[in-house]
N, C-alpha and C positions, 0 to 999 in steps of 0.2 A: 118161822122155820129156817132153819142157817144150812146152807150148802155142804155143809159136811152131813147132816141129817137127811139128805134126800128120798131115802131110799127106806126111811121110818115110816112116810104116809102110805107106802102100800103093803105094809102089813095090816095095817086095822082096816084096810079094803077087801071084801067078797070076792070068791077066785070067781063068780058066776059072770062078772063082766065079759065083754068082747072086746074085740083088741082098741075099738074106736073108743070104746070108755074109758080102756086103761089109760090110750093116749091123751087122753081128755085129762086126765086126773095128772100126770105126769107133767104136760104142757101146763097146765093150770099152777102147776108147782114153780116149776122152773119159772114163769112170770110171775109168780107175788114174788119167790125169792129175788130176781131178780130187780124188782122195783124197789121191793124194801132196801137192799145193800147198795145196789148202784141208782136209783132214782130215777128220772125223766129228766130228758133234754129237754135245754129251753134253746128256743129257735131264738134269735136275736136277728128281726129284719133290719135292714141298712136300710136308710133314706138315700134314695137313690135321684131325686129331684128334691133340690134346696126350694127355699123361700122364694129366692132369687130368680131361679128357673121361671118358677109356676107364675113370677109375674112379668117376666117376657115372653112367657108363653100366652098372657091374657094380651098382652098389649101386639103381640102377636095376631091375633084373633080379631082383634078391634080394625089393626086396619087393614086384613083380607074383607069384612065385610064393608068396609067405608070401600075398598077401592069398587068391592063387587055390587054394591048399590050406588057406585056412583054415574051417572049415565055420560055416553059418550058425545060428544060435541060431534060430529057426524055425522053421527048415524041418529041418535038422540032415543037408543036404548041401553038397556042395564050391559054392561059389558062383562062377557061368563069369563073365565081363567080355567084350562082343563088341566 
């Protein structure tokens, strides 16, 4: 149904509806036509973390746990970092 036509699906509809059905019927129009002429957006997400990142971000990770298991000559326990 083409937007110039709008106003053709409520004639072949029952005057016995209530306003929420009309609405119903109206909205329902206006979304197919609208889908059919103008379509669906496509969302195009951005990489926001390269390759690059995500592997100094592991080697990152590697040595917060090396430092946090490694024990202290002093004291000769795990040393925390808060």
């Amino acid at each position: 149904m083409e937007l110039k036509n709008r106003f053709k699906i409520l004639e072949n509809k029952p005057d016995d509806l209530d306003t929420q059905g009309k609405w119903d019927i109206i909205k329902a129009t206006y979304v197919e036509t609208a889908a059919n002429n103008l379509g669906y957006r496509t969302k195009k997400n951005k990489e926001w973390l390269t390759s690059d990142t995500w592997e100094r971000i592991g080697e990152r990770k590697k040595l917060k746990q090396k430092i946090l298991s490694t024990k202290s000559k002093i004291t000769g326990t795990t040393t925390k970092f808060l």
